[in-house]
C-alpha positions in Angstrom: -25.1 -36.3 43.0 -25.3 -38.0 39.5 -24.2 -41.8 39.9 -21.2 -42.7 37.8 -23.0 -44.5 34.6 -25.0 -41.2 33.5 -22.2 -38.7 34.0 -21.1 -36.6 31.2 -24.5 -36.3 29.7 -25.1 -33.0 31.1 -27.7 -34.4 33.6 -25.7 -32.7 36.4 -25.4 -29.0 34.8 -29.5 -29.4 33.8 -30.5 -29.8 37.6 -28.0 -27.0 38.9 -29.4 -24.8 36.6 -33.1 -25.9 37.5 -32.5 -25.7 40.8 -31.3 -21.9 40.9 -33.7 -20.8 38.7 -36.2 -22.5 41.2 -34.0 -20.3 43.8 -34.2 -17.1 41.7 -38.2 -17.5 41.1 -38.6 -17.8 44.9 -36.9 -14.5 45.4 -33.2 -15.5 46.3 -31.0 -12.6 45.5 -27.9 -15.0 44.9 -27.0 -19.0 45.2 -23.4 -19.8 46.9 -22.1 -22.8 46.8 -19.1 -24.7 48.7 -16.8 -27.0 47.4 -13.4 -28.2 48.1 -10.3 -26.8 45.9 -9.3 -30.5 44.8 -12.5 -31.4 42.9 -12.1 -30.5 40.0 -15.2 -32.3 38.4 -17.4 -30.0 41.0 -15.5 -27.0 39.5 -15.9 -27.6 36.2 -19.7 -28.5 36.4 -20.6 -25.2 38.5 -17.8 -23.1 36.4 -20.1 -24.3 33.1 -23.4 -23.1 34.8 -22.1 -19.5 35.3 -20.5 -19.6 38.8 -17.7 -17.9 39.7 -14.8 -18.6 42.6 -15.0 -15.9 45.1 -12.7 -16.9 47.7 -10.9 -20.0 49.0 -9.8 -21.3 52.1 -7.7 -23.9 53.2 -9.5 -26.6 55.8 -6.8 -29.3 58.1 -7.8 -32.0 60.1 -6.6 -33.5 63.3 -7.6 -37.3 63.3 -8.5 -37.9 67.2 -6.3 -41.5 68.1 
């Protein structure tokens, strides 16, 4: 994660794109990632790098009292 005063310089894009081609040079056939649907800063930033959404699910919770 990229703390809050550096964001929006593209710092975050640079080291996901590292990082798989790091993945891809190692012999990975493909890089998946999880995120959930409601951030939208997430999606944007893995969107911009190339990914693409190939499915989503819905998750609930049951808080234990």
């Amino acid at each position: 994660m990229v703390t809050a005063a550096p964001r929006g310089r593209g710092i975050g894009s640079q080291v996901l794109r590292q990082v798989c081609r790091d993945l891809f040079d190692a012999g990975a056939e493909y890089v998946d990632l999880d995120v959930e649907v409601k951030n939208d800063r997430a999606l944007r930033l893995y969107t911009s790098v190339g990914f693409e959404a190939l499915a989503t699910d819905d998750y609930y919770e049951l808080a234990l009292s």
